[in-house]
N, C-alpha and C positions, 0 to 999 in steps of 0.2 A: 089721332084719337087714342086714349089711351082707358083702360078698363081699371075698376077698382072695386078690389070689396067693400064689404061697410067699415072696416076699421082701414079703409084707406090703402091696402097695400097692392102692387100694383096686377093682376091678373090679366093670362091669354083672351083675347076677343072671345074664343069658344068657350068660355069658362062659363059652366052652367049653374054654379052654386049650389047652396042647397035652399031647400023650399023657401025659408025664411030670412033668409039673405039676400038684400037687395042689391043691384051690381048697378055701381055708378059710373058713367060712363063724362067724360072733362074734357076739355081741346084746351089743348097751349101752343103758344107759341110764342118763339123768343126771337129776338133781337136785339143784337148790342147795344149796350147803354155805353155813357161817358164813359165812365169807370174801365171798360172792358177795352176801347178804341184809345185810351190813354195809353193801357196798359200794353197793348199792342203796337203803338208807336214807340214809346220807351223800349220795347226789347228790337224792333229794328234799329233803332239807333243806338242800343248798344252794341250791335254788331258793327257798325260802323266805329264806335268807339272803341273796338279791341281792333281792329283792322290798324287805325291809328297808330296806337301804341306800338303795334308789330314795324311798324314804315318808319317812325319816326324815331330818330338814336334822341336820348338826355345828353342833355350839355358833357364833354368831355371834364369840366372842374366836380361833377360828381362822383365822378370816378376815381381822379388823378389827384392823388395825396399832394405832390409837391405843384399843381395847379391852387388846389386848396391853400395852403400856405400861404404859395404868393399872394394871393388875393386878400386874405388876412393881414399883410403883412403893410400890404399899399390902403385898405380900405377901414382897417379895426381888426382886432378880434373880438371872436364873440358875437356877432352882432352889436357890439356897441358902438363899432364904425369910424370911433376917436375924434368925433367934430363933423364939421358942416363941410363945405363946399370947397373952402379953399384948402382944407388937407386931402381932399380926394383931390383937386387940379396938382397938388403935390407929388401926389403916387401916382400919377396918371404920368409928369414928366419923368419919374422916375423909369419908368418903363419905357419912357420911348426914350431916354440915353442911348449914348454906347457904350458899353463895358470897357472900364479900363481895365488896364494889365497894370499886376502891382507890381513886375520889376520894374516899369517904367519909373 
């Protein structure tokens, strides 16, 4: 139960006014709505989602300039990728070769 003067603001139970001040007395009561159990789901799961990120390494070709390359090297650069299918089956045997020796 919450007390109120006339212009609304909120006053102690004991609040005796003055003479011509009437004290209005309101009951509320709240309850989550959607809005608020959304909102509360979404921030446990983004604990969950930094948890993630802390456990899980990014691919090492993010990191590794000459992993980088090669991969441009066999698939496009650019993202332009240089063709469809049979030039990636290309660079795909490319890498499983064996390395010759050039004095050979």
């Amino acid at each position: 139960v919450y007390y109120f003067a006339s212009n609304y603001t909120v006053v102690p139970s004991d609040y005796e006014g003055g003479s011509d001040e009437p004290i209005v007395v309101a009951n509320f009561s709240w309850e989550p709505g959607t809005g608020f159990i959304c909102l509360t789901v979404a921030t446990i799961l983004k604990f969950f989602d930094l948890v993630g990120h802390c456990l899980i390494q990014t691919p090492s070709i993010t990191r590794n300039k000459d992993e980088k390359l090669e991969y441009h090297k066999v698939f496009g650069q650019d993202g332009e990728g240089g063709g469809g299918a049979e030039q990636q089956e290309e660079g795909k045997a490319k890498l499983t070769e064996e390395p010759t020796n050039a004095s050979d």
